[in-house]
C-alpha positions as CSV (number, residue, x, y, z in Angstrom):
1,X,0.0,0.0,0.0
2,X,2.6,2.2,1.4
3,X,4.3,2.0,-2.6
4,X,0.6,2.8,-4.1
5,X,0.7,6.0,-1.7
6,X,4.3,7.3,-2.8
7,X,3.3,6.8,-6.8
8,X,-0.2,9.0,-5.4
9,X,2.5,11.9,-4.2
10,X,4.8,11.9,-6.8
11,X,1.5,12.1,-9.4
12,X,0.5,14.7,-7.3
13,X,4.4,17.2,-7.2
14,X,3.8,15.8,-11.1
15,X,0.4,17.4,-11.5
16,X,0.7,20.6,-9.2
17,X,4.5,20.9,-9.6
18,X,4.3,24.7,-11.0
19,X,2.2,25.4,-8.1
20,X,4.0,24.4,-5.3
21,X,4.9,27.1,-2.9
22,X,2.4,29.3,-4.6
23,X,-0.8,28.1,-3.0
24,X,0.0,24.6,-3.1
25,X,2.0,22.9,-0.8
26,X,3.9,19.4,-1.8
27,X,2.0,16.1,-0.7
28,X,2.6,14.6,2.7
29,X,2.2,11.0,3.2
30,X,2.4,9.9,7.0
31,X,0.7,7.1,8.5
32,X,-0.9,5.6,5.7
33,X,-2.5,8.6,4.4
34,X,-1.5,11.6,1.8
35,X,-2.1,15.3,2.3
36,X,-2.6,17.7,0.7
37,X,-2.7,21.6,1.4
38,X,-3.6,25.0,-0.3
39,X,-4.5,28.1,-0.2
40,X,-8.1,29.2,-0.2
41,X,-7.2,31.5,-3.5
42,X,-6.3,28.4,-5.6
43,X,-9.0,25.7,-3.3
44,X,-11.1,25.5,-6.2
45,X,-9.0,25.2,-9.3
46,X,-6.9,22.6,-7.2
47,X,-10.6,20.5,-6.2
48,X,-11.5,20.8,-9.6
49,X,-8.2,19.2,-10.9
50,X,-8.0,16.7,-8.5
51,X,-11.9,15.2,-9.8
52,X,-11.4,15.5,-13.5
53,X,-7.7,14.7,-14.2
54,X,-8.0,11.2,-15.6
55,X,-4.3,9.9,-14.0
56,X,-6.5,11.5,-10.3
57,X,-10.1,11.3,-11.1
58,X,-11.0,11.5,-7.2
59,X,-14.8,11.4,-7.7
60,X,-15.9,11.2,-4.6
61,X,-16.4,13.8,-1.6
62,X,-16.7,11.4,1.3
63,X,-16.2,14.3,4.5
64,X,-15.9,17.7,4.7
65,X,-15.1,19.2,8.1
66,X,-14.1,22.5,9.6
67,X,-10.8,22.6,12.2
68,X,-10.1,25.5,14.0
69,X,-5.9,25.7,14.9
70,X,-6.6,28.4,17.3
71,X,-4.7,26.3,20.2
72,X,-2.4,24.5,17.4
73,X,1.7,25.3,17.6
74,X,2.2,26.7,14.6
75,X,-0.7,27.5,12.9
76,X,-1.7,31.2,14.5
77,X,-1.5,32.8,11.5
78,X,-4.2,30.2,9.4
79,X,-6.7,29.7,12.3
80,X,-9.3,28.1,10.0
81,X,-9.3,25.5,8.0
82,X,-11.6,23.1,5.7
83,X,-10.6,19.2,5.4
84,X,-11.9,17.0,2.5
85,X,-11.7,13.5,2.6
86,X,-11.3,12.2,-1.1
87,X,-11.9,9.0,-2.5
88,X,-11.3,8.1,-6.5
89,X,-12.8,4.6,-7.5
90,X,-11.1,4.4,-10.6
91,X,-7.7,4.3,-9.0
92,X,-8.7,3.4,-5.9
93,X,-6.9,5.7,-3.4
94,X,-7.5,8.1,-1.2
95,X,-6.5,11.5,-0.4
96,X,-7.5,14.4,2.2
97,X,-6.9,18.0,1.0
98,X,-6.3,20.8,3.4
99,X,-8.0,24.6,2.6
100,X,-6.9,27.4,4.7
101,X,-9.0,30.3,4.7
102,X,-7.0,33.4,4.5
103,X,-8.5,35.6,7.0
104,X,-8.9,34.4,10.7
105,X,-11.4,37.4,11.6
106,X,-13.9,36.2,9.0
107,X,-13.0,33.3,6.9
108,X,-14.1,32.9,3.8
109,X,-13.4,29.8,1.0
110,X,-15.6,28.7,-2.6
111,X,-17.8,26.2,-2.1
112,X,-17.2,23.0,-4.0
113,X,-20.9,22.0,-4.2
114,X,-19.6,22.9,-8.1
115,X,-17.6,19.9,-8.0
116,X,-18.9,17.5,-5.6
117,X,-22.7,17.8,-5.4
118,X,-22.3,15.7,-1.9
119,X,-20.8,18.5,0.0
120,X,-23.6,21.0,0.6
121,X,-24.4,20.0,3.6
122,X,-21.0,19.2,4.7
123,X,-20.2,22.8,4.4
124,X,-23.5,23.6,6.0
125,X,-22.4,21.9,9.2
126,X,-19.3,23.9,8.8
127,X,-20.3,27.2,8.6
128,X,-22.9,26.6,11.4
129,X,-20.0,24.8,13.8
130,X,-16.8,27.2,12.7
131,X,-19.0,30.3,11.1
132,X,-16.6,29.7,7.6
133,X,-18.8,31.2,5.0
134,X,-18.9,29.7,1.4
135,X,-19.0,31.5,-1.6
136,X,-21.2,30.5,-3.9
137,X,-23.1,28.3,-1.8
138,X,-26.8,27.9,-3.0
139,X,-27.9,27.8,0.4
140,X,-25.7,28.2,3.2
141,X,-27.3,28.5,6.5
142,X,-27.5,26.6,10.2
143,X,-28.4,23.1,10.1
144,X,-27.7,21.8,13.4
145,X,-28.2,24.9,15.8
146,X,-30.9,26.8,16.1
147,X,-31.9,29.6,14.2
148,X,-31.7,31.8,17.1
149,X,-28.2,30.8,18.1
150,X,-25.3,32.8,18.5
151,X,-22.0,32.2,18.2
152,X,-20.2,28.9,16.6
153,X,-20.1,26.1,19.1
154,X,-17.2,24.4,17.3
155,X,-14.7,27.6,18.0
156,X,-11.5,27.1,20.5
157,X,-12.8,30.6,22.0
158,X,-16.5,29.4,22.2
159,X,-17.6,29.3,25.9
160,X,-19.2,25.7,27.1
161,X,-21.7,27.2,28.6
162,X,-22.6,29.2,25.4
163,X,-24.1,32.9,25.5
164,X,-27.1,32.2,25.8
165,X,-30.2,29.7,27.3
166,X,-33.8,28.6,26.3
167,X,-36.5,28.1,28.5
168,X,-40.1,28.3,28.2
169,X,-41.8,31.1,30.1
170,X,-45.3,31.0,31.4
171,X,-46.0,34.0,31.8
172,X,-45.3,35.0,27.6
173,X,-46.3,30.7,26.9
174,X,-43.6,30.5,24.6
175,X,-40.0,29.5,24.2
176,X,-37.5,32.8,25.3
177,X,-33.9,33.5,25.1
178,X,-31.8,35.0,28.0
179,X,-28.1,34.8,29.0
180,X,-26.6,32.4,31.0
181,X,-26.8,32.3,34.4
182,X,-24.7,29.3,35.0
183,X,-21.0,30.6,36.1
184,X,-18.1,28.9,34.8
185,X,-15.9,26.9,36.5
186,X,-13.5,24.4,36.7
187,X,-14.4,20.9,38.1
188,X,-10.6,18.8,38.9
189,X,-11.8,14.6,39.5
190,X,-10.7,14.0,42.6
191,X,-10.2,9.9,43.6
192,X,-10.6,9.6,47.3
193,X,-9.0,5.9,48.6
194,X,-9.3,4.7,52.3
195,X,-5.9,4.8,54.6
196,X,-3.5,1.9,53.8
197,X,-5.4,1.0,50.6
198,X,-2.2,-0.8,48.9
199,X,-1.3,-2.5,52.4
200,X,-4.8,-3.8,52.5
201,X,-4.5,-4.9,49.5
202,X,-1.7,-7.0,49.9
203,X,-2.6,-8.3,52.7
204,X,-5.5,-9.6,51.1
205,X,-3.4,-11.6,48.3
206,X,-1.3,-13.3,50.6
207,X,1.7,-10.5,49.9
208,X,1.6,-8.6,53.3
């Protein structure tokens, strides 16, 4: 397998040679599995390369996630992040490609739903979890939140507590929103053992 992969990455610095360290950064196999990463300026044109290139042809979309590197050595400058988990059938490999997006304050990357019909909802979940917006999206809103939700639960900085609460009121008979009134706080597990636990122990087996 491992020789299938290395003939995936050198098709690969074949392919996007030119591009390499401009927007395209050379493939990475470790573990049993090839990277790939780019910028969110050439994320399309790379995607649409990797599906109809007849020595690639990955044409299938089987994940798409957001990660936020907020917390991640190294990676302060790209915070977010979109991962597609590739599959071609014709060859059959597999590849995941890395987009960064190129502002942290508000990311932004093209939707593939162009190119793999599969991943509207995929980059649904991610805009509602990580707030990345799509361009070109046909219909990119929440679809695991609540329409009155704020804030992207999937964020390093997101509290766990969230913003805000729902509760049904009485008084108005319907559903309300209102900020949280739980306080944070940290909760260390503590393990509390009798005196001379081992001792006893060892007495028990025959050892004391």
């Amino acid at each position: 397998m491992s020789v299938k992969l290395e003939g995936l990455c050198q098709k690969l610095t074949e392919v996007f040679g030119e591009r390499i360290g401009g927007g395209v950064s050379a493939p990475v196999l470790a573990l049993g599995e090839v990277t790939l990463e780019c910028e969110a300026a050439v994320y399309l044109d790379v995607a649409r390369t990797l599906r109809d290139r007849p020595d690639l042809r990955f044409e299938q979309l089987i994940d798409l996630s957001g990660i936020d590197y907020s917390t991640y050595a190294g990676r302060e400058a790209k915070r977010f992040a979109v991962v597609s988990q590739l599959l071609s059938v014709t060859h059959n490999w597999r590849l995941r490609l890395r987009a960064f997006a190129a502002d942290a304050e508000f990311p932004v990357l093209p939707t593939v739903t162009t190119i793999w019909n599969g991943a509207n909802w995929y980059e649904r979940e991610a805009f509602d979890l990580f707030g990345i917006m799509f361009e070109g999206h046909p219909d990119l809103r929440r679809i695991l939140t609540d329409y009155g939700f704020v804030g992207h639960p999937f964020r390093k900085d997101f509290p766990v507590s969230g913003h805000v609460e729902m509760r049904y009121d009485p008084e108005q008979k319907r559903v309300i929103y209102q900020p949280v009134t739980i306080e944070p706080r940290e909760v260390t597990p503590r393990i509390v053992r009798e005196e001379n636990y081992g001792h006893l122990r060892g007495k028990a087996n025959g050892r004391g």
